[in-house]
N, C-alpha and C positions, 0 to 999 in steps of 0.2 A: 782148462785150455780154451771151453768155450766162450767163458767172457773175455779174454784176451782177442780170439779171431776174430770176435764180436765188436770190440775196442781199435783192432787195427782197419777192419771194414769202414765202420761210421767214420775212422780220421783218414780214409779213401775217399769216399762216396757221400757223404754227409760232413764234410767239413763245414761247409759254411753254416748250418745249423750249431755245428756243438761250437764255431767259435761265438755264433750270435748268443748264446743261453750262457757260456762263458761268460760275455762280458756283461749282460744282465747281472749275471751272481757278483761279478766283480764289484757293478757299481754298489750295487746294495752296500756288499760288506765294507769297501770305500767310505760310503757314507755314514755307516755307523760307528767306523773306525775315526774317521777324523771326527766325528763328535763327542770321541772320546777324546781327543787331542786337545778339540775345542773346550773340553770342561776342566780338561788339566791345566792349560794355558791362565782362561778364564781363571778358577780357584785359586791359582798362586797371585795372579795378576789384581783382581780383587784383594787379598790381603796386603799386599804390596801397596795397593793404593789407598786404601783405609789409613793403613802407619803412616804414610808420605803424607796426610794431610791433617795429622795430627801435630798438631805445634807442639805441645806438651803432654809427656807421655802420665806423668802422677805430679798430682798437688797433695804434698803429704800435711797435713795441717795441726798443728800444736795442741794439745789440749792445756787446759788450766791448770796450772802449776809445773808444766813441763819449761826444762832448759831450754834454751832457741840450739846453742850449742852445743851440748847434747844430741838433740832431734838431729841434727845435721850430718854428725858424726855417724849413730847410728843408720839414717841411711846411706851415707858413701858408705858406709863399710855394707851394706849386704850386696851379696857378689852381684845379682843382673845386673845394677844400678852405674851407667858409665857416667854422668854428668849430673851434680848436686846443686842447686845456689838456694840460699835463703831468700825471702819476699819478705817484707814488712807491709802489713795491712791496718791502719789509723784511721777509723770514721772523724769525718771532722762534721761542723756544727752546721757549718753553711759556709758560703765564701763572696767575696764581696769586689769590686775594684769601679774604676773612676776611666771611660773610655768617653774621648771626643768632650769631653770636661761634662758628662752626664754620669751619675752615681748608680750603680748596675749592682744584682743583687742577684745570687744563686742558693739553690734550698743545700740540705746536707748531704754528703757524699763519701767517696774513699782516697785516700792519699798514699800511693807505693812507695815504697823504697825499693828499690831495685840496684845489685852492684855492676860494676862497671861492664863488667863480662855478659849479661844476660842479654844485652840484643845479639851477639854475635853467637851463645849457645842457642837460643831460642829465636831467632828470627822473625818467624809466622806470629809472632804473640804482637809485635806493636809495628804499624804501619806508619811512616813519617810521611806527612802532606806537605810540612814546610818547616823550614827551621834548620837547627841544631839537632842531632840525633842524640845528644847526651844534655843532662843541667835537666832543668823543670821543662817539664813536658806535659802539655793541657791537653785534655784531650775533645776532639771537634764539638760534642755537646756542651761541654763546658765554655770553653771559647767564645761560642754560638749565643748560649745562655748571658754570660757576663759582656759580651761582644768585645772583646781584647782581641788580641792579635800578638803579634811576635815584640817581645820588649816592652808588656805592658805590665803592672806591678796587680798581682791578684792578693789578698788578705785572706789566709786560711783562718778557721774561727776554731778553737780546739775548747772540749765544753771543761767549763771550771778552770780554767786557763786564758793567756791573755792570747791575742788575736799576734799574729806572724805574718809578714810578706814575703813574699818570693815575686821574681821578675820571669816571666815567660821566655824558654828559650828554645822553646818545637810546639810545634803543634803535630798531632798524632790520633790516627785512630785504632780501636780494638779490634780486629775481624773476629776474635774468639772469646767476644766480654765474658758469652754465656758461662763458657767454662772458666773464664778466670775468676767469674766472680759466683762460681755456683755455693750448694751450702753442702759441705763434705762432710759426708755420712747421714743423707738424708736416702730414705728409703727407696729402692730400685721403683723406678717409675713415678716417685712423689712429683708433683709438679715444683720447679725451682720458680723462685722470684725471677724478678727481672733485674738485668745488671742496672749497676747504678746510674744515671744521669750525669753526675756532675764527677770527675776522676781526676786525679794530678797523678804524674809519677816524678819522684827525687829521686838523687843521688843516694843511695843507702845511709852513708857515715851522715848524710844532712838529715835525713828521714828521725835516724836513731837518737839528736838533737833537736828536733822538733820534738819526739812525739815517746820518745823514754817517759819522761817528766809525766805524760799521761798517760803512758802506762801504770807507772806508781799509785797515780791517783784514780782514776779508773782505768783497771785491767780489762772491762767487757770491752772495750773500745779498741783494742790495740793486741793484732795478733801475729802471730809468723806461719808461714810456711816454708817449708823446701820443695822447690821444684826440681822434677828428676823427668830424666829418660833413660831407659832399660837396653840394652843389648839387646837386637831386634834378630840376630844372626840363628837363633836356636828355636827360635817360634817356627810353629807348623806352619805347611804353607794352607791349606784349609781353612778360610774364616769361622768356622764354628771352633775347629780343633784350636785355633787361635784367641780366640774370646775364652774359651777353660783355661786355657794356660796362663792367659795372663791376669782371670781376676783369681787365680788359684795364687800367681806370684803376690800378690798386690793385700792379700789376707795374708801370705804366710809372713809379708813385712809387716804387717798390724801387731803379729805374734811376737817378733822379733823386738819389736818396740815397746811390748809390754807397757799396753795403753797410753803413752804420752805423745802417740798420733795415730788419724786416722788416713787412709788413702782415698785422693778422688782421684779416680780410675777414669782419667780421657781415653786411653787408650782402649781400654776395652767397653765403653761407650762406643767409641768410634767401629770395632769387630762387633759389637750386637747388631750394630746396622747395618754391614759388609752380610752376616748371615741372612738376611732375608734378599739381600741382594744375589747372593750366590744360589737359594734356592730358585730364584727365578732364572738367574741364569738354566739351570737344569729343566723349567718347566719351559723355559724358549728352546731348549731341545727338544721336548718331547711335542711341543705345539709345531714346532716350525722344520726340527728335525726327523721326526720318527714319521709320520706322512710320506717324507720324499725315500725312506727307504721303505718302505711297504710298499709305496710305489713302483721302486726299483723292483722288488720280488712281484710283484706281481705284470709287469712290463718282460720278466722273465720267465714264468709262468706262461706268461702268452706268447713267447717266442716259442717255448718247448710245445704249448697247445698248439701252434700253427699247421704242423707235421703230425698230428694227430690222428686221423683219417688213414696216415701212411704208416704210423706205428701199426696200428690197428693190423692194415693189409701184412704189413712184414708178420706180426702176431700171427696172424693164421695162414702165412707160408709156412712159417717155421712149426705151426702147432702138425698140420698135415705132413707133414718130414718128421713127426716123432717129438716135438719137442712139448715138456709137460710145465705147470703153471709154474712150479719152482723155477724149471730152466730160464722161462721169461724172467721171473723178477728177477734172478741172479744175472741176466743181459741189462734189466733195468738199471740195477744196482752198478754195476760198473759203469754205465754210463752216466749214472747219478755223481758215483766217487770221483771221475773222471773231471766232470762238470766243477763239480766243489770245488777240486783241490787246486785245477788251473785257475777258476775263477777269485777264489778265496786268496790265493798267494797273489794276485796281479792286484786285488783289493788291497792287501797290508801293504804293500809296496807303495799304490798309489795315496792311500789316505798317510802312513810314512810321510812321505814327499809331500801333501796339502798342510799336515798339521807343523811340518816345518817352514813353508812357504807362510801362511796364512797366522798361525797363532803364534809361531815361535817356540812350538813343544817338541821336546825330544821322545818324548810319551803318549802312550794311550790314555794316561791318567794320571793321578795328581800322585802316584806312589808306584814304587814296584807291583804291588799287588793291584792297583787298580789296572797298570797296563796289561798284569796279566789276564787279568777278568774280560778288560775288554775286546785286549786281543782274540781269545779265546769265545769271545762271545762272538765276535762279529764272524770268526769263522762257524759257527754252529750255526748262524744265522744264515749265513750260505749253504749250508748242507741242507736246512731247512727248507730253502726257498728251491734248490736242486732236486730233493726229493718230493717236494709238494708238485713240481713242474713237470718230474721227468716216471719216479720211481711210485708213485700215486697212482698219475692213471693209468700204468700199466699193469699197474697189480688188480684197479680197479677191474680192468678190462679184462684180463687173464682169467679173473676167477668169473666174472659175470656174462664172458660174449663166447659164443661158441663161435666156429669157424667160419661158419656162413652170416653171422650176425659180424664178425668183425672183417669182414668182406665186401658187407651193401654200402653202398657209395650212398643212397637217398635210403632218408626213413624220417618218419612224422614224430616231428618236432610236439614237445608238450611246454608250457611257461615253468620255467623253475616254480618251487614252493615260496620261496620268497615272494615272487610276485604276485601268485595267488593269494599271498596272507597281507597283501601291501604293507610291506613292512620299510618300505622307502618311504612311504607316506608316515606312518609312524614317525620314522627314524626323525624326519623332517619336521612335524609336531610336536618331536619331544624335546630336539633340540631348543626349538621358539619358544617354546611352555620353560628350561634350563634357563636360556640367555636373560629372559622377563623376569625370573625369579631371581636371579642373582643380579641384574640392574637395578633392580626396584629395593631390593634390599641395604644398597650401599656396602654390598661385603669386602673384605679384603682374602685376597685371594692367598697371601702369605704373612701371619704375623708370626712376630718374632719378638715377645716379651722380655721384658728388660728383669736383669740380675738372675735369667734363667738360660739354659742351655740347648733349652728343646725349643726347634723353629715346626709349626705349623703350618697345612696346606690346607684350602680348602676344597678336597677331590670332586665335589659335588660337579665345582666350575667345571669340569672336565670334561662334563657330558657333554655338556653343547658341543662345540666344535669336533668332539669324535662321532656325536650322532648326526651333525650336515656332514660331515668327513660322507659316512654311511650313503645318507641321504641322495647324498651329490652323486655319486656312484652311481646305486642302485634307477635313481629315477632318470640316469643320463642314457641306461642300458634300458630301463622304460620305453622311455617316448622317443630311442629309436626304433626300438624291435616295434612299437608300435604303428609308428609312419611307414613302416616299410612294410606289415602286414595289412594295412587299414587306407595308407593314403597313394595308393594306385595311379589313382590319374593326375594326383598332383605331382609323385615321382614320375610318373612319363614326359610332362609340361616341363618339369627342372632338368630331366637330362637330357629330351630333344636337343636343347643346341650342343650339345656334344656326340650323341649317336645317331642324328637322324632319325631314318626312317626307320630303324633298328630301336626306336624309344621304348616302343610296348616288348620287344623282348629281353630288353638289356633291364628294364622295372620290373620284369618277370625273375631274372636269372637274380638279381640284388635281393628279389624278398624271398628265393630260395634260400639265397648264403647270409637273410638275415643273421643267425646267430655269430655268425663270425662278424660282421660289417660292424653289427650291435656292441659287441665286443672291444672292437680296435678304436669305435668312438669315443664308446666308457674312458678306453685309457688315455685318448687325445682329451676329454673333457678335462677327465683328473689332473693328468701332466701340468694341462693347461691352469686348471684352478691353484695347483700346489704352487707356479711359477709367479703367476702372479700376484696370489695374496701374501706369500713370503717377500716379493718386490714389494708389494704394498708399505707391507708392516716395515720393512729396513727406513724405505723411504720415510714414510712417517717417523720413526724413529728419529733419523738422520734432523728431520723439518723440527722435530722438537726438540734436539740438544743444542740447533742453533737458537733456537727460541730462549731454551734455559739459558744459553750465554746473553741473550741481549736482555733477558729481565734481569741480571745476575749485573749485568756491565750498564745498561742501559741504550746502550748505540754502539755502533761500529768504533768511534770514538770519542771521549767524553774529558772534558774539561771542567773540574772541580777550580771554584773559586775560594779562596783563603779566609776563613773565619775572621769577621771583622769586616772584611775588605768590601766595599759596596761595588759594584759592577751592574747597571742597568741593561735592562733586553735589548737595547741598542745597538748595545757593543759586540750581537750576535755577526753586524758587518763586518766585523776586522778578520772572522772566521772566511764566512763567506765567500770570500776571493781566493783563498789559499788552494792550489791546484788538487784537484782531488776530490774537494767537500763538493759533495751534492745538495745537502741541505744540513739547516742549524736550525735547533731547536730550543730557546731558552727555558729553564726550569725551575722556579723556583725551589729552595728546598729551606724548610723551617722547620720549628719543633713547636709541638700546640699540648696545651695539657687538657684531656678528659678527663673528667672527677682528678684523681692522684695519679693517673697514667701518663706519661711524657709518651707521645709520639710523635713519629717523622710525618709534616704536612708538606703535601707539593702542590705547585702552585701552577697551571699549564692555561694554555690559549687552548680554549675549546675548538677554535678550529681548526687547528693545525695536528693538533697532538697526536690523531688518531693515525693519520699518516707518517707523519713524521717519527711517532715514537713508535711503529709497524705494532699497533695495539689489534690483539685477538679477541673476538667476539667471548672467547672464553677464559677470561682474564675477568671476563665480570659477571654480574648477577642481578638481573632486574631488568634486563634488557643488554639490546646491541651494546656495541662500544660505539658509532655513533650515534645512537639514540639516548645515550646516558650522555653522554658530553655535549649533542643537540639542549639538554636541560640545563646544564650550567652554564650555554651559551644563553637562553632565555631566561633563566633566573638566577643573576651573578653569585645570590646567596647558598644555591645549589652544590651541595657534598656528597662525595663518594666516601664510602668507610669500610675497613678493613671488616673482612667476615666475622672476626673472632672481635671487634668493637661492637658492631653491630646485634652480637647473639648475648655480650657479657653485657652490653647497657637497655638491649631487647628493645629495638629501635625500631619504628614504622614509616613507612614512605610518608612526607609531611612532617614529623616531627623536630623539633626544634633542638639544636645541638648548639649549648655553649661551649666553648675552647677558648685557652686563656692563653696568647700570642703575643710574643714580645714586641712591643711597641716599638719601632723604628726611629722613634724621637727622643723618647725617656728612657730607651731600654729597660722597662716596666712591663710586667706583666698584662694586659688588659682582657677585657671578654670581648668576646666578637661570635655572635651569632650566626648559627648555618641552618640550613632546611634540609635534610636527609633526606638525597635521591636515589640511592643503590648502593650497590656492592661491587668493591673493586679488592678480586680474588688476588690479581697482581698486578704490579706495574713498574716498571724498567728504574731498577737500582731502589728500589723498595725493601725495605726486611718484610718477612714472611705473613707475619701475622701483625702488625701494628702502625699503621698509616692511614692517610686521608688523603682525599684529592680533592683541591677546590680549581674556580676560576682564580687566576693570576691577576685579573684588574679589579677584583671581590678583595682580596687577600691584603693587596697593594694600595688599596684605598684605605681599609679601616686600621691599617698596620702605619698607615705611612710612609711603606719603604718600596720600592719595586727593585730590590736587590735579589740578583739573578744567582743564585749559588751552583747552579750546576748549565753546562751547554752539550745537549746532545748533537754528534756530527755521524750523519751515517754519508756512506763516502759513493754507494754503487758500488763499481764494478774494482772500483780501485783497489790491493789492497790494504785492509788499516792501517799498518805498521808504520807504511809509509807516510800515511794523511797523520801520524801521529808524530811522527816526528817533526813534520814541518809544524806541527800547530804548535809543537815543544820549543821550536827553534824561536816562533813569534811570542811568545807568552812569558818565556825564561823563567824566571823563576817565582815568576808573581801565582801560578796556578800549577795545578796536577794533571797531568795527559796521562790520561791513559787508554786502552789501545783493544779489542774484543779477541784478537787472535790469542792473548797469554792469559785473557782469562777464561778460554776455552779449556786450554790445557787445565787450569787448574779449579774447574768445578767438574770434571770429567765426572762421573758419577762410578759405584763399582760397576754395573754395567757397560762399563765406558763403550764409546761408538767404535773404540779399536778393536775390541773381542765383539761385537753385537757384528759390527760391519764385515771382519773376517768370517764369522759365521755365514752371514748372509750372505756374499760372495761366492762361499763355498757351495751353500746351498742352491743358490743364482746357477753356478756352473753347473753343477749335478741336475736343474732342473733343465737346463739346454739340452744336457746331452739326453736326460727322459724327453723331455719333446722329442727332437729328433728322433730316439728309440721309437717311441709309443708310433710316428705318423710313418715315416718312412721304414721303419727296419718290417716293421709288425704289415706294412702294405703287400710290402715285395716279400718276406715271406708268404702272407696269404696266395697271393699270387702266383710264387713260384709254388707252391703246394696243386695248385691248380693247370697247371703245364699240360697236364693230360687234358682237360675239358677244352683248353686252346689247340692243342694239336688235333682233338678229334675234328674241331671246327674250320681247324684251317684243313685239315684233308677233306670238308665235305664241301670247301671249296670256300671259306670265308677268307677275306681281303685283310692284310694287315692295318688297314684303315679303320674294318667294321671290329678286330679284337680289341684294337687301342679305345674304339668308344666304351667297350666293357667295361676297361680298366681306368679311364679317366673320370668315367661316371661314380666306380665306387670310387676312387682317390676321393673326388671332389666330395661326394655322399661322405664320407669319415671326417676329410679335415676340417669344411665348412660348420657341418651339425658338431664336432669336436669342440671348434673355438666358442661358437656362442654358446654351448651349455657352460664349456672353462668359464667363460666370460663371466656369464651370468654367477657361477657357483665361487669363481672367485671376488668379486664382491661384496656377496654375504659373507666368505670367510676369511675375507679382510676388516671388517667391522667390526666381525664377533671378534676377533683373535686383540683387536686393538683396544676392546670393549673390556675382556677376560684378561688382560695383562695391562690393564692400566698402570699396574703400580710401576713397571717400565717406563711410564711415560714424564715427563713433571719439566711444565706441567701438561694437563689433559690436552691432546687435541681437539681444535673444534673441526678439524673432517680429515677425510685420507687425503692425502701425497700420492700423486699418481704418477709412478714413473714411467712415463711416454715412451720414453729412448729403451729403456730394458724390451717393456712389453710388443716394443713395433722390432726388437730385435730377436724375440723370441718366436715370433708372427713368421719373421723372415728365416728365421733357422726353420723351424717348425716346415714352412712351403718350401724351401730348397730342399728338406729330405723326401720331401714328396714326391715334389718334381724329378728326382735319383731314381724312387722306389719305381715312379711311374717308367722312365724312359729306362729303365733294367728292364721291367717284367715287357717293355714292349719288344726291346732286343732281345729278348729269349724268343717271345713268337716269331722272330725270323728267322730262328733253326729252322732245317727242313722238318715238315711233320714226322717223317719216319723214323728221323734220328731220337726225335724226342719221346717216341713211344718204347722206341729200343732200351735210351736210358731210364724209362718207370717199367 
């Protein structure tokens, strides 16, 4: 019965305490609840997005002496398999045609057959730029290379056979060559060739009349496959549980076929990548997650420590009334249970409510069982933080303070043993001595090896950021407890203009209740660093998927010109006018061959480009982005080369680069020499690894063309869609518009910015309402805890003027020294964090994203609770003194 009278007392008397240490518990478990939401969410959402961006799920591929017929059969019939079609694949010899009455000549290549059905099964596999979508279909390198265009007659060369024409009737490009044209059943992680150059795709039944006849004669030349896509309905929703499944399907059809094919598995290519994306998702929980509830608990922790003085005093009411150490902990323990269970249930409720608002999950987790783990976890985790708060140091106290020791109001303070061992200082060195070690090493922080199942971490990285975590704390609770025992006369000069004459005893009374003061800053610092470095990182995040869209698209919006089709930089003015366009940027786009490598050359105005194409210092290597384009402004012969050209041909600043560029007059190969000035990591509608940048009046001279193949338009404030349609409306159908908002959607990454940004949101919220906790709840309880030291002072006759300077002075003492240690310690753990989760990032930022509007609104939450906490505790010293002795 005693903890019950004990239970209905405190929800008398002590209400406003056990509701504040409530919702302390609440948020915690909130927070780790809806991180459960968010990893459920996340994980299905991830594999989800993996499958949607795979075009084609298997390329089943023929072996030597298998039936086409046959192979076919067999795969529709094994049961995943909903959609079959054969592909015909014919190496031809070279190909040849006659454009603007000059004789044009292309090296050897492949020629499809494809049946009527496969663009409307398979969509994502071929992009139409202009044309016909069905009949002979050339694709842009080809086009490019022979310089033909729509309706012009190309001559396929088939070896040991006579030479074929066909008439051009689309032009078309590949977004997915790689995998169309990969080599199926080459070992997990082998490196694949590069898709071919030169492509046609026919009509099947034409294909099978071309190119039977050399099958006869040479069969190496001429092969089939079936392409398929699998029933997507029965896959886990888990990217890793989804890469077993499916290359577990993808072998046991190998079986089933009894070797007369093999599988090349896009689809579980596509889930080996989804799983190290999914681990990071989990490590942006524990980096950007697990912080803000350790925060929570211990923002709780220091609610329940605020009334600690006054447990104490109750402790030894109760122990001189008979009451023995069990009896207390069995008082503690119900108010511990008490604590949990209201705070714990308002937690599931509310992260309930975030993880359906925010991610769209009906779960804690990606399974029944994970909800329940989480569930379950996050309430243990509020017991946790309940008993650490409440049921700790009571027991502490119980068994170590006799009656008169848990009675003295003053007694001499010693530094905790942390600080005597400086182990903030450590924490803070070790961190630096972590972060150095894994930058300088170029590690990767999650791999995830191909044709295996197991994804890798590397924990070491982890140090860092949990020992500034450390760091930040300990040395914020430092170098206040230290100002306030050490710097005397400069605390009396800072709160003069708020207590007057009252300065030397209000600096006196502050470096008595240093440990609490010391305290309440720690957790305004922390609050403050957790809010802003997780704003940091969203931010940046956010700066770098729009980035990834405009190297991906090239500009807001972009206008491709029609193979063949000459268009000069000129003709940038007929954009120009169009309501919306802010700027046009002409681009050449060519193909240049190094040694046996065809790569894409662009051809830019050194001085526009950098602007116009919103080019990042970290886009390149050798220098700025304009100081590398300042070079090819001064020396027209000056080239930029792709990292991976640069490292295979082992290339030095100064040295000389031949490239063999089609001549704009003879449509003929020629050489045209470049000077190798740097490295260009990316650049706006480039492939990844194989391009070059020159000057445009370099290119345009020795080529003799200044044909402009592509026009970037970034539009401002306007949105694209619209600057794109009208450029559609003016152009009709001579070029390709396209537009940066739909190819947002569709480079999303599996981290995509809708689960990263719900995250961060959530976490955002959660860090609002810890600020607000940590300044204001944590002021006015200290304050109100202290009711007695104001009531004795206003009975020995002090002014409500001269208590309010007490309490404005420590206010100001906590929030001021709170922000700029935040400030400061967020920061550093906005670098590290962008530093140690790079693989998030693509590409690299070259600095943080500082979001002004969060952070000046967190500034503003953070002082309006103050300013509450402050004008509460000064309306309480305007009880009568005697009342308020009555009620302590």
């Amino acid at each position: 019965m005693l903890p019950l009278s004990w239970v209905r007392g405190l929800l008398a008397r002590r209400k406003g305490r056990l509701v504040a240490t409530a919702a302390g518990v609440a948020v915690a478990v909130a927070l780790l609840a809806s991180i459960g939401a968010f990893l459920s969410g996340t994980s299905a959402a991830m594999t989800e997005r993996a499958i949607s961006r795979v075009p084609l799920d298997w390329q089943v591929e023929g072996q030597t002496g298998a039936d086409p017929a046959q192979l076919l059969r067999g795969v529709k019939s094994f049961p995943p398999v909903t959609t079959a079609l054969p592909v015909g694949y014919a190496a031809a010899a070279g190909y040849s045609a006659v454009s603007h009455g000059a004789a044009t000549s292309a090296g050897p290549g492949f020629v499809l057959g494809i049946p009527s059905a496969y663009r409307a099964v398979y969509p994502d596999e071929i992009t139409q730029l202009i044309g016909a979508e069905h009949g002979v279909l050339i694709a842009q390198q080809l086009a490019a290379n022979l310089g033909v265009g729509l309706g012009d007659a190309v001559t396929i060369q088939r070896a040991g056979l006579p030479s074929v024409r066909v008439r051009v009737d689309g032009v078309i490009d590949m977004p997915a060559a790689d995998a169309l044209f990969q080599t199926v059943g080459a070992p997990p992680g082998a490196r694949q060739p590069p898709p071919p150059d030169n492509v046609l795709f026919l009509p099947l039944e034409r294909w099978h009349a071309l190119f039977d006849p050399l099958a006869a004669v040479r069969p190496d030349l001429v092969r089939t496959q079936i392409h398929a896509n699998i029933d997507h309905a029965g896959l886990p929703r888990d990217p890793t549980s989804a890469y077993v499944r499916v290359g577990g399907l993808g072998r046991n059809l190998e079986t089933q076929l009894q070797g007369t094919g093999l599988v090349g598995n896009n689809l579980a290519d596509a889930l080996s990548k989804a799983r190290s994306d999914s681990l990071y998702a989990r490590i942006v929980f524990l980096f950007l997650g697990l912080p803000g509830a350790i925060l929570a608990g211990l923002v709780t922790a220091s609610v329940a420590g605020a009334g600690a003085d006054r447990r104490r005093r109750e402790q030894a009411l109760l122990r001189t009334r008979g009451a023995t150490a069990r009896d207390l902990l069995r008082l503690a323990l119900s108010e511990t249970m008490l604590v949990a269970l209201v705070g714990g249930a308002l937690g599931l409720v509310g992260a309930f409510a975030i993880g359906k608002l925010a991610f769209g999950s009906n779960g804690f987790g990606a399974t029944t069982r994970d909800s329940i783990v989480w569930s379950v976890g996050a309430i243990l985790a509020g017991v946790l933080v309940s008993a650490a708060a409440i049921a700790l140091p009571a027991w502490r106290d119980a068994r170590s303070l006799t009656v008169s020791a848990a009675r003295r109001v003053v007694g001499r303070a010693r530094s905790p043993l942390w600080a005597r061992l400086w182990i903030d200082v450590l924490a803070l060195a070790g961190s630096a001595f972590v972060f150095w070690r894994t930058g300088s090493n170029g590690y990767k922080l999650v791999l995830a090896v191909e044709g295996t199942p197991q994804v890798s971490v590397d924990y070491y990285s982890f140090l860092a950021p949990i020992l500034l975590w450390i760091g930040i704390g300990l040395l914020s609770w430092r170098l206040a407890d230290l100002f306030l025992r050490r710097g005397g006369g400069l605390l009396r000069r800072l709160v003069s203009p708020l207590s007057g004459s009252l300065a030397r005893t209000v600096a006196a009374t502050m470096t008595r209740q240093r440990r609490q003061l010391a305290g309440a800053l720690t957790l305004v610092a922390l609050t403050v660093a957790f809010a802003a470095s997780t704003a940091a990182f969203n931010a940046t995040y956010k700066q770098q998927a729009e980035v990834d869209a405009r190297l991906s698209k090239g500009a807001d919006v972009v206008v491709t010109e029609s193979p063949g089709v000459r268009v000069g930089p000129a003709a940038a003015a007929r954009f120009a006018g169009i309501p919306g366009v802010k700027v046009v940027e002409p681009l050449q786009h060519r193909f240049a061959y190094i040694g046996a490598d065809l790569q894409d050359l662009y051809g830019v105005n050194p001085a526009t480009i950098v602007g116009n194409g919103r080019l990042q210092d970290s886009f390149f290597r050798g220098g700025t982005a304009k100081e590398l384009f300042a070079r090819l402004a001064a020396k027209p012969d000056a080239i930029l080369v792709s990292q991976e050209a640069a490292t295979d041909y082992q290339l030095r600043p100064g040295d000389r680069v031949n490239l063999r560029i089609q001549d704009g007059r003879t449509k003929k190969s020629i050489p045209v020499p470049f000077t190798y000035a740097g490295v260009a990591l990316e650049f706006p509608s480039a492939p990844s690894d194989s391009f070059f940048v020159a000057n445009a009046s370099y290119v345009a001279k020795a080529t003799g063309s200044n044909a402009v193949g592509t026009f970037l338009i970034q539009t401002g404030d306007t949105p694209p869609d619209q600057v794109a349609r009208r450029v559609a409306a003016q152009v009709g159908t001579s070029a390709l518009v396209s537009d940066i908002t739909s190819k947002r959607r569709k480079i999303a990454g599996s981290i995509t910015s809708v689960e990263l940004a719900g995250l961060t949101r959530v976490e955002l919220g959660f860090a609002l309402v810890l600020a607000a906790a940590a300044t204001g709840l944590l002021l006015w309880l200290g304050l109100a805890e202290r009711r007695r030291t104001f009531a004795i002072a206003q009975a020995l006759g002090a002014s409500q003027r001269q208590l309010g300077s007490f309490i404005w002075s420590e206010t100001a003492y906590v929030t001021l020294g709170g922000l700029i240690l935040g400030a400061a310690g967020a920061a550093a753990l906005a670098v590290m964090l962008v530093k140690v989760l790079t693989g998030v990032f693509d590409p690299p930022p070259t600095g943080l994203a500082v979001p002004w509007g969060y952070l000046i609104g967190v500034a503003a939450v953070a002082l309006a609770a103050v300013a509450a906490a402050g004008a509460a505790a000064i309306r309480s010293v305007r009880r009568p003194a005697v009342s308020v002795l009555r009620d302590l």
